[in-house]
Structure formats: structure tokens, C-alpha cells
N, C-alpha and C positions, 0 to 999 in steps of 0.2 A: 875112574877115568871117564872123562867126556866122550860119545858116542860123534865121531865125525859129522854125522848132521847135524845135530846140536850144535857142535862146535861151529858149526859155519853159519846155524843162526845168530848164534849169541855174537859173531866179530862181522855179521855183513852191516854195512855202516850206513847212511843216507847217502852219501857221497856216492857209494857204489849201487845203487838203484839206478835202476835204465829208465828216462823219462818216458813219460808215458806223452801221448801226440793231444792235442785239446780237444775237448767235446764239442763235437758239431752244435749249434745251438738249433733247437726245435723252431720249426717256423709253424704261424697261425696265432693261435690264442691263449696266449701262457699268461700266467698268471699277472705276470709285469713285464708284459709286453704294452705296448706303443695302444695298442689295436686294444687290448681287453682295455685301457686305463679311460680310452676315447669311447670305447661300449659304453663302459659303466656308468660315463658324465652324461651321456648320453640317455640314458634309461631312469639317472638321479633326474635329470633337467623335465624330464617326462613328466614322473612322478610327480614333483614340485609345481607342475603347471598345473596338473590335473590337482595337484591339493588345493590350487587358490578359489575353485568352487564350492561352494558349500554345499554339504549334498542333500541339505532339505533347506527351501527356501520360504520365509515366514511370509503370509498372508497382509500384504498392503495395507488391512482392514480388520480392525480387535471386536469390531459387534455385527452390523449388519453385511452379507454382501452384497457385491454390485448391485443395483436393479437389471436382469434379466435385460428389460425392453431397451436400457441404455446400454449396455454391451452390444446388442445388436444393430441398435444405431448409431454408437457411436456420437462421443460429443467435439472431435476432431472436424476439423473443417474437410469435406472431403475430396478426395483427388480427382478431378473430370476427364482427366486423359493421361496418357504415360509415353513416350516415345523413347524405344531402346534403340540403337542404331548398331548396338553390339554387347551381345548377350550369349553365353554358349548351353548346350543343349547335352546331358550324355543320357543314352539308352543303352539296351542289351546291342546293340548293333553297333553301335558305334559313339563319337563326340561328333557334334555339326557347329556351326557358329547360326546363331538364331539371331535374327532383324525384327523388331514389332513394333505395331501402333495399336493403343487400346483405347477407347470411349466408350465411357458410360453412356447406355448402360449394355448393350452390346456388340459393338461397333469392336472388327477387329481387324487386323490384315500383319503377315507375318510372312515372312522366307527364312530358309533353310539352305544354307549353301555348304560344301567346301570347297576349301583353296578358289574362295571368291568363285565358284561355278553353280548356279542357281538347281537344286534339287527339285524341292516345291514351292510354291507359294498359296496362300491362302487369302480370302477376303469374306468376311462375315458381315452381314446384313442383316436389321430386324428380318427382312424376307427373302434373303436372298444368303447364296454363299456360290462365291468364285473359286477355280481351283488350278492352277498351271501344273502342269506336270511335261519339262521340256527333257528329264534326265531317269533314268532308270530303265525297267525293263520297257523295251517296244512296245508290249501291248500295254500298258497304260500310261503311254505318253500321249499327251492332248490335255485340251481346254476343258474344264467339264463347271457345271452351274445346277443351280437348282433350288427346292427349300432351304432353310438352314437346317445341321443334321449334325451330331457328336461324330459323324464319320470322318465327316470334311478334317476336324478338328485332328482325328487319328489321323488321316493323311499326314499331317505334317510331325504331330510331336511321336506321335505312334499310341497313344491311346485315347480314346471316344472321350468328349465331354463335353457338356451343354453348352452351348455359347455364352449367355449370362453366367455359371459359373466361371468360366475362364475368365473374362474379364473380371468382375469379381473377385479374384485371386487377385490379377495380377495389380489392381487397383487398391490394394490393401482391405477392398471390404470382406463382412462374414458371407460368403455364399450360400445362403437359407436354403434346403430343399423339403424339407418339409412347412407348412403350414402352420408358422408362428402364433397367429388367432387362436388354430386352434390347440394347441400344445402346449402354451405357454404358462397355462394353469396350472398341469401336472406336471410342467418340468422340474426336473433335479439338478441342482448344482451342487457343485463342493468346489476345495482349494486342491490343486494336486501339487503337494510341496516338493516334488524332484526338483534340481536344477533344468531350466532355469524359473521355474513355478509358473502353473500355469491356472486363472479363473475357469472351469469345467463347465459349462452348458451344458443338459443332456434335453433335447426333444423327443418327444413321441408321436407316432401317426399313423395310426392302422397297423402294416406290417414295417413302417421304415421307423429307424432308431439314429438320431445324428449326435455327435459330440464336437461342440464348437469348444475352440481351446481360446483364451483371451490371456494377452502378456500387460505385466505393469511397466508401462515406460514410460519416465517423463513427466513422472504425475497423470498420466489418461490411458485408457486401455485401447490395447490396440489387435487384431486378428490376430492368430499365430497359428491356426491349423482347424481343421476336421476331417472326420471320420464318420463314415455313413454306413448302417447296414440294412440289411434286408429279412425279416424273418422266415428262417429256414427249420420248419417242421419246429425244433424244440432252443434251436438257438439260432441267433444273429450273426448270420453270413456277411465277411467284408464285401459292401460295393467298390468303394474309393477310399482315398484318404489325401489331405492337403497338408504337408509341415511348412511354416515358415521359418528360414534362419535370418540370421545375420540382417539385425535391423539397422539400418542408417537416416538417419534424418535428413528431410527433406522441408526446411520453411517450419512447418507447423506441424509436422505430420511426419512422421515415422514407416518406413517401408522395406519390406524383406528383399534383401537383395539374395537371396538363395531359397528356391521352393523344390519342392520332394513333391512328385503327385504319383501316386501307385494307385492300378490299377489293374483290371483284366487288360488283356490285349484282346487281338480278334482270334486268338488260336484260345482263347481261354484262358491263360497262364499269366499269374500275375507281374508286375511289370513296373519299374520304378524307373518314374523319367525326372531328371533333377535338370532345376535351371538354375545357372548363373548370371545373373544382368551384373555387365562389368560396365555401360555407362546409360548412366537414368537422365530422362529430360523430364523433369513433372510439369503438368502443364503446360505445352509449351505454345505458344501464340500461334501456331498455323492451325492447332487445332478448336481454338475459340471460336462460339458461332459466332461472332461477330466480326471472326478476321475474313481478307477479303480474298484468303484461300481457302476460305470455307466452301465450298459451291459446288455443285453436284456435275460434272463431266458426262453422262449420263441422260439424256433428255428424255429418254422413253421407262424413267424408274417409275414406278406407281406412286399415286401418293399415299404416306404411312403416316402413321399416329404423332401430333403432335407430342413432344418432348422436353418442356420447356420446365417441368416439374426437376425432372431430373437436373436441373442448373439451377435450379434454386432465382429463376428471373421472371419476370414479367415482357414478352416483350410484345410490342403489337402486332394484330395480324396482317401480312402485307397484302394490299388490295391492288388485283391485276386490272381491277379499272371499267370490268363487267358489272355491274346493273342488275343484271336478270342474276346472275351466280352468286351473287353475295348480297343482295340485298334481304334485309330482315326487317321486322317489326320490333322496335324498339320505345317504348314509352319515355325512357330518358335522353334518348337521342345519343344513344351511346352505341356504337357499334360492337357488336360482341364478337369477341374472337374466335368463341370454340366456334363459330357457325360458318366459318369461312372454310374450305374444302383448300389448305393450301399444304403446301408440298416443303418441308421444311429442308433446309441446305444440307448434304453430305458431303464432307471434305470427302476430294479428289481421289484423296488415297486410300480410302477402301473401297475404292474398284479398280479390278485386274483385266490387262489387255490381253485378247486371244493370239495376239499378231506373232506370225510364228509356228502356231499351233490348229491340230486340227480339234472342231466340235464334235465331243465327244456324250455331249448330254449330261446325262446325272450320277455322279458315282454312287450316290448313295439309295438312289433308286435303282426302277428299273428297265430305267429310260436310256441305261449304257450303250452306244453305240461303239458295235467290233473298230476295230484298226484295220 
């Protein structure tokens, strides 16, 4: 005989099963959910891009490389000036929108705004560098002037750097600081095949060590970065370093619309200031010597070193019509240029007005006058 529980397993039927209510479905990232299936294409589509680089890239060049001396000048016709009207800026502190005008070979002037309200502005001169400061803390708001100085330069981007390097950069040339004459012997090159490959330059100089990096574009080489160090007891201390990105053609000439400049700041701690120029004017007609906004604003500037090398012209020298000041001896009846004492034109806009502002003297001396 069947045992009654038995019995009531063997005849309970499906029919007579009590439904059971539906499983709540898990929210988040299940397996074949919506959300994981959009991750996944997502992380595929990643992968897939970053496959299309190649991760060593072959050398331009099966025998000799570059000549040294033509990497560093370049057989590119080259840029005279650059005018960004809008370009952004990020540091440790913040994003700003950054304004510039640059001329070789150190000619510079820049603002720093947000939401269109002027922070600082800057203006660099073979001898001279201008400095507004209409927004920030109280005590260092004011007009301040003086030599030119890597300070001025920290002012605005937030870390020190030569004037001729800056420009430099931003003009697509090599920024040299060591002494090419004399390094150029015992330099070392190689190829560094990462993506996206770069010709290596290494100089030497007493205690400083730089690596200029050079890219193939286009068929001609063109800057893409350096790296500068200092020797420190048994090894080489980072100074700076310059990355160029994201090259776009300009005419003839190729030019990094994104640069990495890292460096110390002034508390000591190193410090990456990256720029975006979002619109380029290369060369553009106001800053031509020859255009008829060229002209110094200015009447009381000294007169500085003629620069006429750096444009690659000839041009003649202007005679203010003085006798006694410019007259020379000339056996071909040719008047020479270098001997005239004349004052060559500064476009307008690398000089900055005080108006507004109080004189504050020299920031980067020690000529600061209090608030």
C-alpha cells in the first residue's frame, strides 16, 4: 500500500500547481541588457580605432639619415607670423580662451579671458615686455613693464619661458637652446619608431642635453617637440618639454594645432599647460613690414637691431633726410644700409595700453611698486 504522501505526489498534476507571480527583472548591466550590448560596441569601436595605428612606424629613409643641419632649418618656407583670434588654454587651475599674435623672431602679445572678461594680457618686445593685469587678486592688479623676462610669459600661460622659444613653438620652428656650432659634431640621432615616428635629435652642452623630435609630413620634416635637461649630479634633470599634435596644413607648411608645454611652475612642481588654436591666420597682411599697419604707436621706443634677415628681404634703408646722421664714405657712391641708425617699424599691436591701470613697475624685477 501507497504511504498518503506518496500518494499525493504521484496524482498532484500541473493543473493543480499554484502559479508562481514573475521574476522582477534586474536593473543595471546584465548580460543582455540594452546598456551592456551599447558598452560592449562601444569598447569594440575603441579598440578598432586604436588598431588602425600601427605601433611601430618605418623610417622615411633605408640608408642615410636626415642631415642634422637641415632638420634644424628646415627646407619648408617659413611662417613670419601667426594670428589666433581664438585658441583655448587648460592648466592645473583652470580652461581660459587664449587670443595671440606672434612674429619672428620675438615679437609676441597675447590675452587670457573668460566669458569675454580680460584676466591678463601680455606684450613682448626684443626689449621690452608690457603686462595688464585689470582682474585677479588686488595686489597685483596694475600695468607693470620692463626687460623681457620668462616671468612676464608665466604671467599669462602659468609657466616661465624665453620669448624666442615661445614664439618658436608657436611658429612651427625647432626652438634651439643649446649651441648648435658647437654640439652638432657629437650629436646622436636615431629613428624612434612609436606611432606616430619621430627623427630624434640629441645635442650636447656642457651640463644641458636637448632632444628635438622631427615628423615626416608631406614629403619634408617638420618640428614635433623637445625636451631639455640639465645635469644633475649623476643624471639629467627634466627642464621643459614641448609635444606638438595634430598637424594641419597651412599653404606650404604644416602646423601643430595642439601643443603640451610642461614645465616647473613657480612653487616648483611640475606643470602641463596644453593649447588648442581652434582658428589660425598664417601670415596675415597686417602683420607684413610692408603693410601700412605696420608702424610703431610708440614714439619714444629706442631704436633696436635691424631685422631684415629674418624675412628673408632686402630692403633699403629709410633716410630721415639728416646729412650730418647718415652720411658716410662710400667709394661706389652707394649708400650703405647697416650705417644708418634707423628704427625699424613695430606693428601697433605689440604694444599694450596702461589706461585704466595703475604703474606698477616691473613684475619680474625688483622695481614692483605696492598697490
Amino acid at each position: 500500500m501507497v504511504p498518503s504522501s506518496r500518494r499525493s505526489r504521484l496524482f498532484f498534476t500541473a493543473q493543480d500547481r499554484v502559479p508562481r507571480p514573475p521574476r522582477a527583472r534586474r536593473q543595471g548591466f546584465t548580460l543582455g541588457g540594452a546598456r551592456t550590448r551599447a558598452l560592449i560596441l562601444l569598447m569594440a569601436s575603441v579598440v578598432a580605432n586604436a588598431g588602425c595605428h600601427p605601433r611601430n612606424v618605418r623610417a622615411p629613409y633605408q640608408d642615410a639619415p636626415p642631415n642634422p643641419t637641415m632638420l634644424l632649418r628646415s627646407d619648408q618656407p617659413p611662417i613670419e607670423a601667426i594670428q589666433v583670434p581664438k585658441a583655448k588654454v587648460r592648466q592645473r587651475a583652470g580652461s581660459a580662451t587664449l587670443m595671440f599674435s606672434a612674429q619672428r623672431p620675438d615679437r609676441f602679445v597675447g590675452t587670457v579671458q573668460i566669458a569675454g572678461n580680460e584676466l591678463v594680457s601680455v606684450a613682448l618686445r626684443p626689449d621690452r615686455y608690457e603686462l595688464r593685469q585689470p582682474a585677479g587678486r588686488p595686489s597685483l592688479r596694475g600695468f607693470y613693464d620692463g626687460p623681457p623676462s620668462p616671468c612676464a610669459i608665466a604671467a599669462l600661460l602659468g609657466l616661465p619661458m624665453e620669448p624666442k622659444v615661445l614664439v618658436s613653438m608657436l611658429l612651427g620652428d625647432a626652438p634651439v637652446i643649446v649651441s648648435p656650432a658647437q654640439s652638432i659634431e657629437g650629436h646622436a640621432q636615431r629613428w624612434e619608431r612609436a606611432y606616430p615616428g619621430h627623427e630624434v635629435l640629441v645635442l650636447e652642452e656642457d651640463d644641458l642635453r636637448q632632444e628635438l623630435r622631427f615628423r615626416w609630413i608631406s614629403k619634408a620634416w617638420h618640428f614635433a617637440g623637445t625636451s631639455v635637461y640639465r645635469r644633475d649630479n649623476d643624471r639629467w634633470a627634466p627642464v621643459f618639454s614641448i609635444a606638438h599634435r595634430d598637424f594641419e596644413s597651412f599653404g606650404e607648411r604644416h602646423l601643430a594645432t595642439r601643443m603640451d608645454i610642461t614645465s616647473n611652475d613657480h612653487t616648483g612642481e611640475s606643470q602641463t599647460v596644453k593649447i588648442h588654436l581652434l582658428d589660425v591666420n598664417v601670415n596675415p597682411a597686417s602683420l607684413r613690414r610692408e603693410s601700412s599697419l605696420n608702424a610703431s604707436t610708440d614714439p619714444s621706443a629706442p631704436p633696436v637691431d635691424r631685422w631684415d634677415d629674418d624675412w628673408g628681404d632686402e630692403d633699403v634703408a629709410a633716410n630721415d633726410g639728416s646729412d650730418a646722421d647718415t652720411a658716410v664714405e662710400d667709394t661706389d657712391a652707394h649708400r650703405s644700409s647697416d650705417a644708418v641708425d634707423e628704427r625699424p617699424s613695430v606693428p601697433a599691436i605689440f604694444f599694450l595700453s596702461p589706461a585704466g591701470l595703475r604703474a606698477r613697475g616691473d613684475l619680474c624685477g625688483d622695481t614692483a611698486v605696492a598697490p
